[in-house]
PyMOL Python script that loads the backbone (N, CA, C, O; Angstrom):
from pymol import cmd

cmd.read_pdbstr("""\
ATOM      1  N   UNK A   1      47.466  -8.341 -57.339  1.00  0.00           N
ATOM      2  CA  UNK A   1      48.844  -8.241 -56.904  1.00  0.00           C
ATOM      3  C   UNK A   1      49.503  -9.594 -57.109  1.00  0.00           C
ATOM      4  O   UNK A   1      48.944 -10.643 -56.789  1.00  0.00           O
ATOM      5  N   UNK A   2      50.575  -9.540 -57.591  1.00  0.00           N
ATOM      6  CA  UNK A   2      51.019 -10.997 -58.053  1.00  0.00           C
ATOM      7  C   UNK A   2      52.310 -10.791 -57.163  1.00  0.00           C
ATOM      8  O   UNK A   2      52.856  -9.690 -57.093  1.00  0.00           O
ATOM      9  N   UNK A   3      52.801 -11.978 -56.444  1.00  0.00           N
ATOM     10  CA  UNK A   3      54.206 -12.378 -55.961  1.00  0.00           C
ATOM     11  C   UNK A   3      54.588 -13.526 -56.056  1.00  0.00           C
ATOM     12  O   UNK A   3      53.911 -14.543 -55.913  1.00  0.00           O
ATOM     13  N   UNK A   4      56.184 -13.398 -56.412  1.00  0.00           N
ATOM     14  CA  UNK A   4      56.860 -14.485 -56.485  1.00  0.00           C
ATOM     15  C   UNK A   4      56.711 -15.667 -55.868  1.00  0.00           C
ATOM     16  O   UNK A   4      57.287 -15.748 -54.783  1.00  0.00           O
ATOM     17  N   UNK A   5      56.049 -16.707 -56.270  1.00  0.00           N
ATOM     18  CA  UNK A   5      56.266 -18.604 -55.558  1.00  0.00           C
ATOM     19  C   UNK A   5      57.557 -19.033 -55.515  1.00  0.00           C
ATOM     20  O   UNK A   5      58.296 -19.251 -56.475  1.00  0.00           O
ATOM     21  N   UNK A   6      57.741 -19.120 -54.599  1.00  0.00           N
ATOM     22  CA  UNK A   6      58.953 -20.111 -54.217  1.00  0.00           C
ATOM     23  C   UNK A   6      58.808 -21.883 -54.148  1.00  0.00           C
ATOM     24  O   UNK A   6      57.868 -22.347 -53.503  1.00  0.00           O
ATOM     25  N   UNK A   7      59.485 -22.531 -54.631  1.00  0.00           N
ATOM     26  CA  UNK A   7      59.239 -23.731 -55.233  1.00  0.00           C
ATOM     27  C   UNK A   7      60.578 -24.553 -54.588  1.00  0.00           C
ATOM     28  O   UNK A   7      61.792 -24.494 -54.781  1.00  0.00           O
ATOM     29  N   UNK A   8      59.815 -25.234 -53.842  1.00  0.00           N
ATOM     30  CA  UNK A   8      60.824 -26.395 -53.912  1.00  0.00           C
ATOM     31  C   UNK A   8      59.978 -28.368 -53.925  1.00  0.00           C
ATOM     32  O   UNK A   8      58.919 -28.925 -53.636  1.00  0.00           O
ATOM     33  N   UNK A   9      61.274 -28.676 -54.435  1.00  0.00           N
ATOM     34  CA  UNK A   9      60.543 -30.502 -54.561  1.00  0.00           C
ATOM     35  C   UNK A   9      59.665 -30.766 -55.442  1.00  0.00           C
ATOM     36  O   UNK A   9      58.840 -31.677 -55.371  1.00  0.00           O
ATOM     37  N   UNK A  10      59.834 -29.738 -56.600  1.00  0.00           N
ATOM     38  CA  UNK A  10      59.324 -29.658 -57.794  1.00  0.00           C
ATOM     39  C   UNK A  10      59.308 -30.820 -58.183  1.00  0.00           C
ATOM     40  O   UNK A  10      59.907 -31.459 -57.318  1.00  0.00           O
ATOM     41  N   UNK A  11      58.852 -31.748 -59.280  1.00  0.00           N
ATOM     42  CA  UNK A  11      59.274 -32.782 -60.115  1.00  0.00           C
ATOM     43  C   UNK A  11      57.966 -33.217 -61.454  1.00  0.00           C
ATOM     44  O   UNK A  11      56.736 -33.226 -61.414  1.00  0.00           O
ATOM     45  N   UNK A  12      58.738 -33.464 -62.302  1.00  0.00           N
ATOM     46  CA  UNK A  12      58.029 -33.653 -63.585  1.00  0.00           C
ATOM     47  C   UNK A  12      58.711 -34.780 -64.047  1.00  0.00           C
ATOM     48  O   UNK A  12      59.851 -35.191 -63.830  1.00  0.00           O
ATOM     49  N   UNK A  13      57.456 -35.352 -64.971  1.00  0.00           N
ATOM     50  CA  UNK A  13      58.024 -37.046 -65.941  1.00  0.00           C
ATOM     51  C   UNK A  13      59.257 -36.137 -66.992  1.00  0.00           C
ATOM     52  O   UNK A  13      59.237 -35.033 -67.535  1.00  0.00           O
ATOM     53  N   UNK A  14      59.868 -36.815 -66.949  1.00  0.00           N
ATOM     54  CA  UNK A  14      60.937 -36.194 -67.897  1.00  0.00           C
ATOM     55  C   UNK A  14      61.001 -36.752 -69.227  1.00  0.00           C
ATOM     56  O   UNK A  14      62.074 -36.811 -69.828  1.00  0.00           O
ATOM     57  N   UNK A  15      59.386 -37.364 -69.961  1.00  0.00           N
ATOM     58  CA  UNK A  15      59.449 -37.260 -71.149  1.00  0.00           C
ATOM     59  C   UNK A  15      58.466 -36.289 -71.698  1.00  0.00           C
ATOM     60  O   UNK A  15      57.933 -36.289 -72.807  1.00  0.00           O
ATOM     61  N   UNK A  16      58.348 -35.573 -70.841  1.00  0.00           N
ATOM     62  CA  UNK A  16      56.905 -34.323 -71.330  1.00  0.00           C
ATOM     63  C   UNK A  16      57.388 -33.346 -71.524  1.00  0.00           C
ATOM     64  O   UNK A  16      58.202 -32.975 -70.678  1.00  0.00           O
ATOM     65  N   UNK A  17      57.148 -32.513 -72.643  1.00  0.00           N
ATOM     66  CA  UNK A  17      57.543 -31.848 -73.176  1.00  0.00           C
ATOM     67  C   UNK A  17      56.303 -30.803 -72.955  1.00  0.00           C
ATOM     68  O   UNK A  17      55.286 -31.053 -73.601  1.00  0.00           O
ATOM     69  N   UNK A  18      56.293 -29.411 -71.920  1.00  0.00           N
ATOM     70  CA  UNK A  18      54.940 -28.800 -72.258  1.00  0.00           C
ATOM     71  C   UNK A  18      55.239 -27.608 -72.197  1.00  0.00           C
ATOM     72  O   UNK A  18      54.649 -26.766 -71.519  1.00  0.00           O
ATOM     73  N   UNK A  19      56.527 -27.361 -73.155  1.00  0.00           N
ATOM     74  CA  UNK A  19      56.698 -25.841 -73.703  1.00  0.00           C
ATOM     75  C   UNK A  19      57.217 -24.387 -72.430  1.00  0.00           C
ATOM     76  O   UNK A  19      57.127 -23.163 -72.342  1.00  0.00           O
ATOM     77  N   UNK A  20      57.809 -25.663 -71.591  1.00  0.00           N
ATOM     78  CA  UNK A  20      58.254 -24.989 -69.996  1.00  0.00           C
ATOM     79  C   UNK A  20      59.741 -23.594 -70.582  1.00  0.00           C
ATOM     80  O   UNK A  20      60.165 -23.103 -71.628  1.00  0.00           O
ATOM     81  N   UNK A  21      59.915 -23.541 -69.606  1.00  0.00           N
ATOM     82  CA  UNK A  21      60.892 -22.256 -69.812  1.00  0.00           C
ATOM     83  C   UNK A  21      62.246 -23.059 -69.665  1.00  0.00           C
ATOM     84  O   UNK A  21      63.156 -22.338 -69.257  1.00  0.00           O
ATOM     85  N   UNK A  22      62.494 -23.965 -69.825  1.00  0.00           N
ATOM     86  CA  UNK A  22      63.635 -25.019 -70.092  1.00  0.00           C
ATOM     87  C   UNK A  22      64.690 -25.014 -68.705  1.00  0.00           C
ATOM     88  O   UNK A  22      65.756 -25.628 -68.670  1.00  0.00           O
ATOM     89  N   UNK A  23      64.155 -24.210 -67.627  1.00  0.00           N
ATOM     90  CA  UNK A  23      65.072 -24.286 -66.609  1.00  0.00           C
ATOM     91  C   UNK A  23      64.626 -25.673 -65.439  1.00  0.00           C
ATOM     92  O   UNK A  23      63.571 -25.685 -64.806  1.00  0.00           O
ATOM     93  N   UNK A  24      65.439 -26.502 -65.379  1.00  0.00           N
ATOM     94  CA  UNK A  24      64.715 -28.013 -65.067  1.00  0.00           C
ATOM     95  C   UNK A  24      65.553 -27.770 -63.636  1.00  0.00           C
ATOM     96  O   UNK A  24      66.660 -27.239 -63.724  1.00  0.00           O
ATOM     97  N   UNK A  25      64.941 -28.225 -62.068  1.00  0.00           N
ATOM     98  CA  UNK A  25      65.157 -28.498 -61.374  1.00  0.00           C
ATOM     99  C   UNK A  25      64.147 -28.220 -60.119  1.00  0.00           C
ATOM    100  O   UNK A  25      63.363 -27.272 -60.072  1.00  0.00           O
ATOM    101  N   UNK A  26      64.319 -29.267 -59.064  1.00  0.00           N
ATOM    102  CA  UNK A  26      63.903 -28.998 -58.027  1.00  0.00           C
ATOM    103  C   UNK A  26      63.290 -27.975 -57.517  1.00  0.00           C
ATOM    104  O   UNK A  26      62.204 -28.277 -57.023  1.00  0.00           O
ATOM    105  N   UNK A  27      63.627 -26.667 -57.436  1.00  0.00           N
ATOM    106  CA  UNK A  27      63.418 -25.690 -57.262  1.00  0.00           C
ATOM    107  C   UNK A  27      62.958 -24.584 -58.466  1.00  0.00           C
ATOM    108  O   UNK A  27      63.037 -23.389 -58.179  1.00  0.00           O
ATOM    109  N   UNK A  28      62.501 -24.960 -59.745  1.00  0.00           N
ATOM    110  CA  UNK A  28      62.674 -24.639 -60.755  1.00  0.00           C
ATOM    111  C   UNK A  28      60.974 -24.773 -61.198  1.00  0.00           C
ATOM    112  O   UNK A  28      60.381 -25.823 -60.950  1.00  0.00           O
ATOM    113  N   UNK A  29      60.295 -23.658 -61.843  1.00  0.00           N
ATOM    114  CA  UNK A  29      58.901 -24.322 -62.422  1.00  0.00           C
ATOM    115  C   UNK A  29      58.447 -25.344 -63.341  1.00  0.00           C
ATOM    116  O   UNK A  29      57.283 -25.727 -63.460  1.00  0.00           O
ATOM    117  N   UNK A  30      59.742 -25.871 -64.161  1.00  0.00           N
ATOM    118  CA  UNK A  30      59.511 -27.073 -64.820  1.00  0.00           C
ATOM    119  C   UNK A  30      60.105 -28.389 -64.017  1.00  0.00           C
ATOM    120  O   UNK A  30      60.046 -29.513 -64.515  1.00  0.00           O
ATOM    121  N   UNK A  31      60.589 -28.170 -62.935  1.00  0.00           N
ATOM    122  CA  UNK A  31      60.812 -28.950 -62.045  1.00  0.00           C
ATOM    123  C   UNK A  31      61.820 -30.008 -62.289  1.00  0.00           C
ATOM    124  O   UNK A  31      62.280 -29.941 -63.429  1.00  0.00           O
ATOM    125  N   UNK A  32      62.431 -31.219 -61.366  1.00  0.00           N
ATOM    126  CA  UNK A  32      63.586 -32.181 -61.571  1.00  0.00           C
ATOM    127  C   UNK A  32      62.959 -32.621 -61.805  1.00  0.00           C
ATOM    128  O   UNK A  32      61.810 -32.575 -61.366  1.00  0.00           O
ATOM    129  N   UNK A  33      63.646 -33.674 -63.116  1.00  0.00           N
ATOM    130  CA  UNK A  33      63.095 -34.986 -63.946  1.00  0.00           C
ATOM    131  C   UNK A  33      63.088 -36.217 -63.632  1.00  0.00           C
ATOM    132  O   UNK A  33      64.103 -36.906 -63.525  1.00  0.00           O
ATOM    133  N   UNK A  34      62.110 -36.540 -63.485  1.00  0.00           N
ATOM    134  CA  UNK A  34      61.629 -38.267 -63.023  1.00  0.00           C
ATOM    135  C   UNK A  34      61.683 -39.142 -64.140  1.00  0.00           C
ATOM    136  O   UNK A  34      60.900 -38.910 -65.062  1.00  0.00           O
ATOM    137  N   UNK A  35      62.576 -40.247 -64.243  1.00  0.00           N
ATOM    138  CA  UNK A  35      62.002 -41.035 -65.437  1.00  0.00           C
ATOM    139  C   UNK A  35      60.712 -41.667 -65.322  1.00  0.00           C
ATOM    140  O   UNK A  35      60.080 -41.328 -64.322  1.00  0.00           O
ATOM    141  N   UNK A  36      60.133 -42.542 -66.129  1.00  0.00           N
ATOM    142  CA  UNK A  36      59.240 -43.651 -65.944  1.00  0.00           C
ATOM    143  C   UNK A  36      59.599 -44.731 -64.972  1.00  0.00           C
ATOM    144  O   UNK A  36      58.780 -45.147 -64.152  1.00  0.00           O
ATOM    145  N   UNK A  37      60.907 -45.215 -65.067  1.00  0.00           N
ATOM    146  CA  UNK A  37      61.641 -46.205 -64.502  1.00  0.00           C
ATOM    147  C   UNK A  37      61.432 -45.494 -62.440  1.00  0.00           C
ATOM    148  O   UNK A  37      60.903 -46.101 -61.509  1.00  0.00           O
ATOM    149  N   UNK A  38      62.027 -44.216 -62.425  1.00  0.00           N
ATOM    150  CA  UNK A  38      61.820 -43.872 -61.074  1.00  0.00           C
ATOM    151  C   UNK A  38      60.160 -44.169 -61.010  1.00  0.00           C
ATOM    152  O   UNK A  38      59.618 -45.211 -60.640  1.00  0.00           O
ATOM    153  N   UNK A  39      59.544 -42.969 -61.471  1.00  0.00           N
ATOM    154  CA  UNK A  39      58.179 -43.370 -61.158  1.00  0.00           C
ATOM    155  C   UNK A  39      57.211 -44.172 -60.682  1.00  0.00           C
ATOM    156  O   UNK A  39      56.405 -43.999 -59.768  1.00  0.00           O
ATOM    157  N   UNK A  40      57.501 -45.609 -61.858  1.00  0.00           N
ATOM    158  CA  UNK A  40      56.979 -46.996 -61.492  1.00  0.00           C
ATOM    159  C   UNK A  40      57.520 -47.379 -60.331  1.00  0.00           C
ATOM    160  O   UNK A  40      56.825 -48.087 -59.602  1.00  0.00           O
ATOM    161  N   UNK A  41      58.970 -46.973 -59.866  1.00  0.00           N
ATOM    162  CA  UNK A  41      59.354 -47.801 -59.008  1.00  0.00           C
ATOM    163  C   UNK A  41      58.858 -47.248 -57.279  1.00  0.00           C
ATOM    164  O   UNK A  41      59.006 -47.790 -56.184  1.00  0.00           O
ATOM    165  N   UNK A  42      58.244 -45.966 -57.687  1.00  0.00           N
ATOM    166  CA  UNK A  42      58.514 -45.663 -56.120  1.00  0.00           C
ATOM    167  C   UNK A  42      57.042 -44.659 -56.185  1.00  0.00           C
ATOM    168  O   UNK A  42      56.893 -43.628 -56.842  1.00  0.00           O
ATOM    169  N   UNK A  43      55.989 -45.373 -55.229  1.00  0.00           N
ATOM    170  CA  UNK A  43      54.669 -44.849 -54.888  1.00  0.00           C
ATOM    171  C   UNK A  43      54.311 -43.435 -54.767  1.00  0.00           C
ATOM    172  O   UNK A  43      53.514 -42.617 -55.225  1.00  0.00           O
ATOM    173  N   UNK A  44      55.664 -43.571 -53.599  1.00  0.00           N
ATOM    174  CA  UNK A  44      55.576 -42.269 -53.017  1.00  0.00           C
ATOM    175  C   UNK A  44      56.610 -40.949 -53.824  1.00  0.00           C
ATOM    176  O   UNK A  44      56.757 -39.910 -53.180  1.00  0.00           O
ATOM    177  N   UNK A  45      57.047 -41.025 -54.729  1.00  0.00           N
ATOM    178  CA  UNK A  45      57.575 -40.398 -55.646  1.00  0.00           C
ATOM    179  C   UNK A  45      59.355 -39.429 -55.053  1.00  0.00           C
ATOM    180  O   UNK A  45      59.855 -38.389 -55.483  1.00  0.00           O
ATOM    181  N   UNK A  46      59.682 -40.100 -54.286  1.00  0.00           N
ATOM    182  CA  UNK A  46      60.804 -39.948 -53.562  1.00  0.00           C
ATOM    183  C   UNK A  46      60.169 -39.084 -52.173  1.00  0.00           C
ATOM    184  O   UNK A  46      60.348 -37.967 -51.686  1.00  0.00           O
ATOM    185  N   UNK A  47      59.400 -40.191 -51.881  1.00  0.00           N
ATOM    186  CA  UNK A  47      58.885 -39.286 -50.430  1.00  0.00           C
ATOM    187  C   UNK A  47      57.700 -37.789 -50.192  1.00  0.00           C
ATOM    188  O   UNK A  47      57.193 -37.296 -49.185  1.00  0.00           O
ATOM    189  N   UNK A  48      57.646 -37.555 -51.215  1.00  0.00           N
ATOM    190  CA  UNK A  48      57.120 -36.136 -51.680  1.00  0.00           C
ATOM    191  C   UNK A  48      55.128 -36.707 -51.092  1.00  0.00           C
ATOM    192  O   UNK A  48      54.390 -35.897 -50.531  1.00  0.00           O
ATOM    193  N   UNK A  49      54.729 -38.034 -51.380  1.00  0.00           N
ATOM    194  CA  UNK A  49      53.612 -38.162 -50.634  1.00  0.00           C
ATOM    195  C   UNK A  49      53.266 -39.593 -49.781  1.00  0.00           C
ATOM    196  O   UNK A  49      53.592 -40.720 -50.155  1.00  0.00           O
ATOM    197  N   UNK A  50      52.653 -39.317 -48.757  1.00  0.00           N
ATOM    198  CA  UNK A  50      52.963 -40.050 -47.420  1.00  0.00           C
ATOM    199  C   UNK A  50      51.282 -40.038 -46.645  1.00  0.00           C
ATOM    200  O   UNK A  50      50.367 -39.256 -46.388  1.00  0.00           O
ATOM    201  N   UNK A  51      51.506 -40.902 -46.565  1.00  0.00           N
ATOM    202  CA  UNK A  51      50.323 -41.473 -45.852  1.00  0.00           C
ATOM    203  C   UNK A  51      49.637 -40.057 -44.791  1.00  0.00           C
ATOM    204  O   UNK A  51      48.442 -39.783 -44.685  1.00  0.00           O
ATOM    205  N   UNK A  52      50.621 -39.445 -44.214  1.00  0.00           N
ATOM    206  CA  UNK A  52      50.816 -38.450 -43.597  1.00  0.00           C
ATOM    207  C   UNK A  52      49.893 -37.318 -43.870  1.00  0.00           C
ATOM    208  O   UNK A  52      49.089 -36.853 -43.062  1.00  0.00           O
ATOM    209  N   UNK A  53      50.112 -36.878 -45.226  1.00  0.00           N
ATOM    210  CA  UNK A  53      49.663 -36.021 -45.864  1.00  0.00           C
ATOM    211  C   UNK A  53      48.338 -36.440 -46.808  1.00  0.00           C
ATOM    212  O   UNK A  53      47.826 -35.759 -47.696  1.00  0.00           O
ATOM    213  N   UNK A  54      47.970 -37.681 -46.372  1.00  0.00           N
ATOM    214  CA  UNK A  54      46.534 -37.878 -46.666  1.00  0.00           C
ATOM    215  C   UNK A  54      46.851 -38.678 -48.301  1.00  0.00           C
ATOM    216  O   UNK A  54      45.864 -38.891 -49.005  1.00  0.00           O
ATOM    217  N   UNK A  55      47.594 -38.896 -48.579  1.00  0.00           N
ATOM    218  CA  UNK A  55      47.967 -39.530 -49.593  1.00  0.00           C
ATOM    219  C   UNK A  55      47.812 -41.184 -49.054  1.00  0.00           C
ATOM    220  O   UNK A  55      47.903 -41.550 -47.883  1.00  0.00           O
ATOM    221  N   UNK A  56      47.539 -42.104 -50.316  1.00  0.00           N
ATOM    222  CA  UNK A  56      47.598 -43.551 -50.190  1.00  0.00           C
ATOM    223  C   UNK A  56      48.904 -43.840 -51.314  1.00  0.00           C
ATOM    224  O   UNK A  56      48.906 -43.023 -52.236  1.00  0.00           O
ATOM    225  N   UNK A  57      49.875 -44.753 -51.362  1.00  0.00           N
ATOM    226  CA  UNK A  57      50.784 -44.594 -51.979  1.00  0.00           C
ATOM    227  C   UNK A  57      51.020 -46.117 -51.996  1.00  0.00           C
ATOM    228  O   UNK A  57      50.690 -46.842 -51.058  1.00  0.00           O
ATOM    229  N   UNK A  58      51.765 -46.663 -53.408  1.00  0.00           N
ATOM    230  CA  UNK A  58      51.797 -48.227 -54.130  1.00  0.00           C
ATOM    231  C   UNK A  58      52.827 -48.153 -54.834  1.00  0.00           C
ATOM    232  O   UNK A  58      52.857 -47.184 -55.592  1.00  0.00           O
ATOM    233  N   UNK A  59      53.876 -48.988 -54.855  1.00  0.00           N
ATOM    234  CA  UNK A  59      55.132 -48.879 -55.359  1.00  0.00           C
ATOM    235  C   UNK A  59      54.154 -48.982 -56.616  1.00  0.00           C
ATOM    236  O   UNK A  59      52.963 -49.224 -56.419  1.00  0.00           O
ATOM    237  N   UNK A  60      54.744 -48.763 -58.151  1.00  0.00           N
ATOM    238  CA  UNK A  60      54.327 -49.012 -59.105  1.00  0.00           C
ATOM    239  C   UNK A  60      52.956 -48.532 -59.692  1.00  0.00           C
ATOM    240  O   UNK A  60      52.467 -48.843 -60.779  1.00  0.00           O
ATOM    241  N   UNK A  61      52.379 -47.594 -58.598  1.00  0.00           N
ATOM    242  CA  UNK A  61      51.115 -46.450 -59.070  1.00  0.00           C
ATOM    243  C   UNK A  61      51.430 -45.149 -58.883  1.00  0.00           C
ATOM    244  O   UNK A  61      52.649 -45.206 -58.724  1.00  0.00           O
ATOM    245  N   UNK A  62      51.062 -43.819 -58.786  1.00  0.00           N
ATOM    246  CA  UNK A  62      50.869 -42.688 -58.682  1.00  0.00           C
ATOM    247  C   UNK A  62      49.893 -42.985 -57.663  1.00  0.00           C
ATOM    248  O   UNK A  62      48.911 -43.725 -57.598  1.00  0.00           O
ATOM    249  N   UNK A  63      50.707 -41.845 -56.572  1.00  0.00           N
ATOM    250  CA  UNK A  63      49.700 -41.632 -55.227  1.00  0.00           C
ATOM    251  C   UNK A  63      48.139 -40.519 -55.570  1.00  0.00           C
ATOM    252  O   UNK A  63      47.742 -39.689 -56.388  1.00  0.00           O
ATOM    253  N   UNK A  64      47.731 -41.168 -54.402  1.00  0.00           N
ATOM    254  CA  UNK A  64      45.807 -40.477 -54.763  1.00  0.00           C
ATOM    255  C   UNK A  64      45.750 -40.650 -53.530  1.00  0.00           C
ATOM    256  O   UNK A  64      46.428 -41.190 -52.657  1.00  0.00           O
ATOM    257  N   UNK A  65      43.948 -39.577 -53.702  1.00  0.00           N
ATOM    258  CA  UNK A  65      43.522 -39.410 -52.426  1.00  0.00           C
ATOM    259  C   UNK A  65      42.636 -40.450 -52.185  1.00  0.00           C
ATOM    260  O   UNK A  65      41.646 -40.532 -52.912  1.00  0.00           O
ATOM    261  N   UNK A  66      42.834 -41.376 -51.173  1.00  0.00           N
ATOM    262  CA  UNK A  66      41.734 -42.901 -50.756  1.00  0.00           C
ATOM    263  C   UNK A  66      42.449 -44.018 -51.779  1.00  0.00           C
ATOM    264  O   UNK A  66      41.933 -45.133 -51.711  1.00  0.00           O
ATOM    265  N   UNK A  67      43.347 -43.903 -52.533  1.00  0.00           N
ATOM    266  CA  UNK A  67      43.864 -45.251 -53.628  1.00  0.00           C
ATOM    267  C   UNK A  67      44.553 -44.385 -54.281  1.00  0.00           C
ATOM    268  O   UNK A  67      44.345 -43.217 -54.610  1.00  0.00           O
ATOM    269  N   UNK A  68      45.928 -45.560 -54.515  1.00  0.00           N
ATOM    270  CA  UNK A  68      46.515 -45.287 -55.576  1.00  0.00           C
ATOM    271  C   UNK A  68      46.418 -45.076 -56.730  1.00  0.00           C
ATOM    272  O   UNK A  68      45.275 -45.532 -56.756  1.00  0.00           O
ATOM    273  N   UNK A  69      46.637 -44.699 -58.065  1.00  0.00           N
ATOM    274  CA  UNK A  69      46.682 -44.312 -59.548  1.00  0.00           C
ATOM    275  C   UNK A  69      47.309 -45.532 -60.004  1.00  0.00           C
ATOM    276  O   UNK A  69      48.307 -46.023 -59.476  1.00  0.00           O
ATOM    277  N   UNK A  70      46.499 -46.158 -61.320  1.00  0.00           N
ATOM    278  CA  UNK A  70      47.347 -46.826 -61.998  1.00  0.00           C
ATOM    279  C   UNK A  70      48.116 -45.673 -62.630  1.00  0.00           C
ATOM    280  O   UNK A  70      47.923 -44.460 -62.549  1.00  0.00           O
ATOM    281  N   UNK A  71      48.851 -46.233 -63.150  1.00  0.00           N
ATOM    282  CA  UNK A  71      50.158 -45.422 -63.972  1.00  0.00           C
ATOM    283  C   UNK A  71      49.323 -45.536 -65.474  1.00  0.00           C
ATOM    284  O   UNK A  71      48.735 -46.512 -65.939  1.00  0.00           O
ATOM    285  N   UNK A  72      49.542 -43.830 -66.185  1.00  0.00           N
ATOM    286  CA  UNK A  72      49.037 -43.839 -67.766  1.00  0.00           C
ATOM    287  C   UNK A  72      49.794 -44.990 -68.756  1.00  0.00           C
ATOM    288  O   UNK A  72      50.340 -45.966 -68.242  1.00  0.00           O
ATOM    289  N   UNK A  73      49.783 -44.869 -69.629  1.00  0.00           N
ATOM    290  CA  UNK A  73      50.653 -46.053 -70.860  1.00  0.00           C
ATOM    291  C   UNK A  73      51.640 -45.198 -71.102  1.00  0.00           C
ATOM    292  O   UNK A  73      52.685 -45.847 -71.063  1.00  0.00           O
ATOM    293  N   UNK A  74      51.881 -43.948 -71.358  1.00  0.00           N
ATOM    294  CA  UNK A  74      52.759 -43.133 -71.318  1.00  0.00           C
ATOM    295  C   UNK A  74      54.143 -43.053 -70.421  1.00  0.00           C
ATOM    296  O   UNK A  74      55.343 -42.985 -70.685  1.00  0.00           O
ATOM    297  N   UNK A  75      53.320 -43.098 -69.192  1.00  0.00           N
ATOM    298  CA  UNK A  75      54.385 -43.637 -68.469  1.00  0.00           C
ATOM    299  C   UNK A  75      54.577 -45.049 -68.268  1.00  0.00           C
ATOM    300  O   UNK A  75      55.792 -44.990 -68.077  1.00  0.00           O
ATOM    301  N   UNK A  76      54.360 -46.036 -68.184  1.00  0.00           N
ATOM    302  CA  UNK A  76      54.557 -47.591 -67.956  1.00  0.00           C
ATOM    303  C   UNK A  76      55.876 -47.688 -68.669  1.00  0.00           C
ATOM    304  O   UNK A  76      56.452 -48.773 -68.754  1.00  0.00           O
TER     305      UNK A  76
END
""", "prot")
cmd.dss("prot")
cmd.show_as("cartoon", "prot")
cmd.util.cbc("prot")
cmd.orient("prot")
């Protein structure tokens, strides 16, 4: 039985291209676009992960579970 996901606080790097259904937003399965520039700048990815939620978070990494992510070369 399959039902509809409801999606919100979606977000994707907005130089990836992975053949999505071209409808971009928040609420959307290809989700609102993050540059690199946001990314690097903000750990917690506009709040979306928080110490709270078991996340460790570093301005200038991608949050993880126990440590932050360096950032790929892709994104840098």
């Amino acid at each position: 039985v399959y039902s509809k996901a409801t999606l919100s606080g979606n977000i994707a790097f907005s130089g990836m291209d992975f053949g999505g259904n071209g409808i971009v937003g928040a609420n959307e399965i290809d989700g609102a676009d993050l540059s690199a520039a946001q990314i690097s700048a903000d750990g917690a990815l506009g709040g979306r992960f928080t110490a709270k939620g078991g996340w460790t978070v570093e301005d200038g990494k991608l949050p993880g579970l126990g440590a932050p992510v360096d950032l790929p070369e892709h994104i840098k």
